[in-house]
C-alpha positions in Angstrom: -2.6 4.7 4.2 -3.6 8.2 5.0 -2.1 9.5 1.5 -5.0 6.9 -0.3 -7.8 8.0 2.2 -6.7 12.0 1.2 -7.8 11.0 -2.8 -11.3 9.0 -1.5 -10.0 6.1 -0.4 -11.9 3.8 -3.1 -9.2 0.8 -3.4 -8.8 -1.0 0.0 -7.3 -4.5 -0.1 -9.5 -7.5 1.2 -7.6 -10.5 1.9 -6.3 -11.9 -1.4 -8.7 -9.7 -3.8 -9.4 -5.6 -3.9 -12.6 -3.8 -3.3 -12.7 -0.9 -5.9 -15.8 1.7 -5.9 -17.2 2.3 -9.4 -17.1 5.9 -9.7 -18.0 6.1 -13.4 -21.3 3.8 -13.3 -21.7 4.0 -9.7 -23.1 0.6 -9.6 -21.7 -0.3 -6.1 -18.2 -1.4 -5.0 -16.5 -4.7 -6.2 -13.9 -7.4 -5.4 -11.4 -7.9 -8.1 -9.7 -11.1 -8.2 -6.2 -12.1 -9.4 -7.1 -8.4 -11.6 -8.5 -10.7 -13.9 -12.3 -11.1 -12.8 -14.4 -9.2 -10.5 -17.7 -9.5 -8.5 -20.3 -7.5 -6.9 -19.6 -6.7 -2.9 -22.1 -4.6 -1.7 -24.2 -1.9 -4.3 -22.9 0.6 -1.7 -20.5 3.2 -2.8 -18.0 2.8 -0.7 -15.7 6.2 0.1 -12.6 6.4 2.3 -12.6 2.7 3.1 -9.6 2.0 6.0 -9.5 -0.6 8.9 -9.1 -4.6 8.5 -9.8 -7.3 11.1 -12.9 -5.7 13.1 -14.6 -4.1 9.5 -14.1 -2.2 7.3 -14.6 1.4 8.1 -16.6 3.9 5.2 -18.7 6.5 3.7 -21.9 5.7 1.6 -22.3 7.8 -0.9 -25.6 6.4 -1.8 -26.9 6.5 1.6 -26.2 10.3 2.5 -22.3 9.6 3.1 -23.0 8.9 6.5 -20.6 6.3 8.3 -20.6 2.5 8.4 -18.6 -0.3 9.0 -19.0 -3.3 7.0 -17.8 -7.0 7.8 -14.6 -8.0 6.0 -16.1 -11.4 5.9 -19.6 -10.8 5.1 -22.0 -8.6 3.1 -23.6 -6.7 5.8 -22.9 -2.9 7.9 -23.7 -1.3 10.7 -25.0 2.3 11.2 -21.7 4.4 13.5 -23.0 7.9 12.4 -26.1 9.1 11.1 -24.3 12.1 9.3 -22.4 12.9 6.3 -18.8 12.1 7.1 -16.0 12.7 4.9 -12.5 10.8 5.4 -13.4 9.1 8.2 -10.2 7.4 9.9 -9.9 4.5 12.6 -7.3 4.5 14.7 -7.0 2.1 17.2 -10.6 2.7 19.1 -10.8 6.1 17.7 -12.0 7.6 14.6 -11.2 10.9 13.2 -13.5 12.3 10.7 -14.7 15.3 8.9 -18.5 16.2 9.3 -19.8 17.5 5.9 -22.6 19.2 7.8 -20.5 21.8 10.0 -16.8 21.1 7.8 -15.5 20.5 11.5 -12.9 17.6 12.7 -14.3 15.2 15.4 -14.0 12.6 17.0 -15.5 9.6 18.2 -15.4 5.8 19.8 -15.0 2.9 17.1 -19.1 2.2 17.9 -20.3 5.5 17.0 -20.5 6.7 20.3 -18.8 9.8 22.3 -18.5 12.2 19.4 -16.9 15.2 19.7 -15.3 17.9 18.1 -12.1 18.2 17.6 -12.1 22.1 15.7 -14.1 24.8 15.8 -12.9 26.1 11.9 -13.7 24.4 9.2 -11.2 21.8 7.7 -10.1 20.9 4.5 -8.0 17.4 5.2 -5.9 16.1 8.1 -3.1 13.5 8.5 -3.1 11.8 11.9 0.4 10.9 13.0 2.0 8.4 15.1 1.3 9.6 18.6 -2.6 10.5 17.5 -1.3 14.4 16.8 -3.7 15.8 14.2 -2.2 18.0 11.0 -5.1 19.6 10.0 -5.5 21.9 7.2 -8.2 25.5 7.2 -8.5 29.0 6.6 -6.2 29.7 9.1 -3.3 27.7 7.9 -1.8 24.5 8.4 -2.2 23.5 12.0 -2.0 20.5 14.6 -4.3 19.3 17.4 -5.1 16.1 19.3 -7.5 13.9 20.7 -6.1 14.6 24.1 -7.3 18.5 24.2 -3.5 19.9 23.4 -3.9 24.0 22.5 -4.6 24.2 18.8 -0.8 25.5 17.0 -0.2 26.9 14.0 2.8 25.4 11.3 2.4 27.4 8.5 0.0 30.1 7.4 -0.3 29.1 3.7 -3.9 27.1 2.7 -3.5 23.8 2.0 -5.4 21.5 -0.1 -4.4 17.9 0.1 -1.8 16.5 2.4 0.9 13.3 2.6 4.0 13.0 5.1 6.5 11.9 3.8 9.7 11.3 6.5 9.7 14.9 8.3 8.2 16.6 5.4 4.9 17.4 5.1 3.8 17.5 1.0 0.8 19.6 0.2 -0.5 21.5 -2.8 -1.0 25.4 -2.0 -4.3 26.1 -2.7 -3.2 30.2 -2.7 -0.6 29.5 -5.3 -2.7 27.3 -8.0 -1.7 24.0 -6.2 1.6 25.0 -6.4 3.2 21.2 -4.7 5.5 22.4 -1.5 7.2 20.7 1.0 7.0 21.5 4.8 9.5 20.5 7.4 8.3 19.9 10.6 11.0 20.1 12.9 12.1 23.5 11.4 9.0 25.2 9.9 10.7 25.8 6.3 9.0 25.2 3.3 10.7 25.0 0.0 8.9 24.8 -3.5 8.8 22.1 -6.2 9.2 23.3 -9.3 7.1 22.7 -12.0 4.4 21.0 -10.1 0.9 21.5 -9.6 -0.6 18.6 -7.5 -4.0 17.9 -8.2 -4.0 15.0 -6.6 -1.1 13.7 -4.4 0.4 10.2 -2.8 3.3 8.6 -1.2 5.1 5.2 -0.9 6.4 6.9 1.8 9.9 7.6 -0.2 8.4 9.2 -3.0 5.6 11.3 -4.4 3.2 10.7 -7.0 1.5 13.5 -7.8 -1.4 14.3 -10.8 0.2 17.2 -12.3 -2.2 19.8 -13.3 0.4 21.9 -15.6 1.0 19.1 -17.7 -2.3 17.8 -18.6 -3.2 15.7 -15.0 -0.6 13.5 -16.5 1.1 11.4 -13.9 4.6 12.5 -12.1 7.1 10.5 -9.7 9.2 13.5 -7.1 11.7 13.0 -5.1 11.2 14.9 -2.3 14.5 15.2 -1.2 16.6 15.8 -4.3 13.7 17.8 -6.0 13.7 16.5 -9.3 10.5 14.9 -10.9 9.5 12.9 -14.0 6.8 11.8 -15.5 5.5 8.0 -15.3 2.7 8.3 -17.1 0.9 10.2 -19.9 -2.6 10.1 -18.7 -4.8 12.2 -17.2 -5.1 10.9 -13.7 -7.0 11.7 -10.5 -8.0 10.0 -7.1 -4.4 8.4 -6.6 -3.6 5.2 -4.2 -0.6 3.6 -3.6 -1.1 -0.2 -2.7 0.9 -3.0 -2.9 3.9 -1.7 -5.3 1.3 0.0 -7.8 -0.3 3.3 -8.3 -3.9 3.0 -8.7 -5.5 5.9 -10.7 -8.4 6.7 -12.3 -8.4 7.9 -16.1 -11.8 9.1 -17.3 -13.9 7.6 -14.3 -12.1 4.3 -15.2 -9.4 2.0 -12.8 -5.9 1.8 -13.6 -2.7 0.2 -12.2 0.5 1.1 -13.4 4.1 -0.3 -11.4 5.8 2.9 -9.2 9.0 2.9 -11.4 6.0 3.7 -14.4 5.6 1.3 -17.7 2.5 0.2 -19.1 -0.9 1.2 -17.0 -3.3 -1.7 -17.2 -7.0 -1.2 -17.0 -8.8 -2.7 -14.1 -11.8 -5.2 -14.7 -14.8 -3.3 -14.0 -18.2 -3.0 -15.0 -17.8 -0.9 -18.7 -14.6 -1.7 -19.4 -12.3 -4.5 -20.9 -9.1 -5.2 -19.4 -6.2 -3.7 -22.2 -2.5 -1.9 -21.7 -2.6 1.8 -22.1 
């Protein structure tokens, strides 16, 4: 879930259907159902949408990014944070977020309340792991922390930009080597290079990557992280990756597409502008 949160987290599954953000028209966010029809859910533009059963958890874009959480049964929100917040996260009764304002990581109960900050550098992503550890990514390098105070440590000193785990690795493109995709073990601290790859955006099934490969047009690649080889899935330009229900979901030219993980035929989602057609 975290690797579709790290490219915006516009595609969140709702029961039986799928709430997409327009990010071409911007005309709100939508439910698509059956991907054969869709309707409008809220003219909000939903960002980094995660959580189920007590709301959904987000960032407005139309309403200063600042953070909300929205009924999953009803067309309402409520007001948590009355500040831009980028990649918000809920965990449990926490969530973990980036303020826009100061570029900080914080914290804070799922109401809003007891914020706090997590960093005092500037962050540009973070993966939350299973016992609430925080990878974080800044200036200073690749580094962990947690909600529970622990000393700030340092994994690697490169600058990452975005960031999946996959098993014991941590994937990330190297924003000092042109996005240069690397793999980072964190038991030993070694990172090793893929070749050929230049992730501009990045996502995991949690087996393999998928990974917008800027040397070759932003056309779409599958890696295998532990063999190293790679190959491409997909001809189009793609950006803002998610990996839901068997499917990458990408967006070509500000327009939704789906296309099966072993690649094939990338279908255009039903949206507002566009008619539904193989590409």
């Amino acid at each position: 879930m975290n690797g579709n949160l790290q490219n915006g987290g516009l595609i969140h599954r709702n029961g039986d259907s799928l709430l997409i953000t327009d990010i071409k028209g911007y005309s709100g966010t939508y439910l698509i159902h059956n991907d054969t029809s869709f309707d409008i859910f809220t003219d909000s533009l939903m960002w980094f949408m995660n959580g189920e059963g007590s709301g959904i958890l987000y960032s407005d874009q139309r309403r200063g990014n600042r953070l909300f959480r929205s009924a999953t049964d009803a067309r309402d929100d409520k007001l948590l944070l009355d500040k831009p917040c980028a990649q918000p996260l809920l965990r449990g009764d926490t969530v973990y977020y980036m303020d826009e304002q100061d570029g900080c990581l914080y914290c804070c109960s799922a109401d809003g309340q007891y914020d706090r900050r997590l960093t005092e550098e500037k962050v540009n992503g973070f993966l939350l792991l299973e016992d609430e550890t925080v990878i974080f990514a800044s200036g200073q390098g690749i580094r962990l922390t947690g909600a529970d105070g622990r000393k700030v440590e340092t994994l690697s000193p490169e600058s990452a930009g975005r960031m999946v785990r996959v098993g014991d690795r941590l994937a990330y493109a190297d924003l000092g080597s042109d996005l240069t995709l690397k793999l980072l073990d964190l038991n030993s601290g070694e990172s090793s290079v893929m070749e050929g790859i230049a992730a501009a955006s990045i996502n995991t099934d949690g087996r393999y990557l998928y990974c917008a490969n800027r040397r070759n047009g932003s056309s779409l690649y599958r890696v295998d992280p532990r063999s190293g080889s790679s190959i491409r899935i997909s001809g189009e330009s793609a950006n803002y990756l998610h990996v839901l229900d068997g499917e990458v979901y990408f967006s070509h030219r500000r327009e939704w597409y789906r296309l099966p993980l072993a690649g094939g035929e990338a279908t255009m989602l039903p949206l507002p502008g566009g008619t539904n057609h193989e590409h």
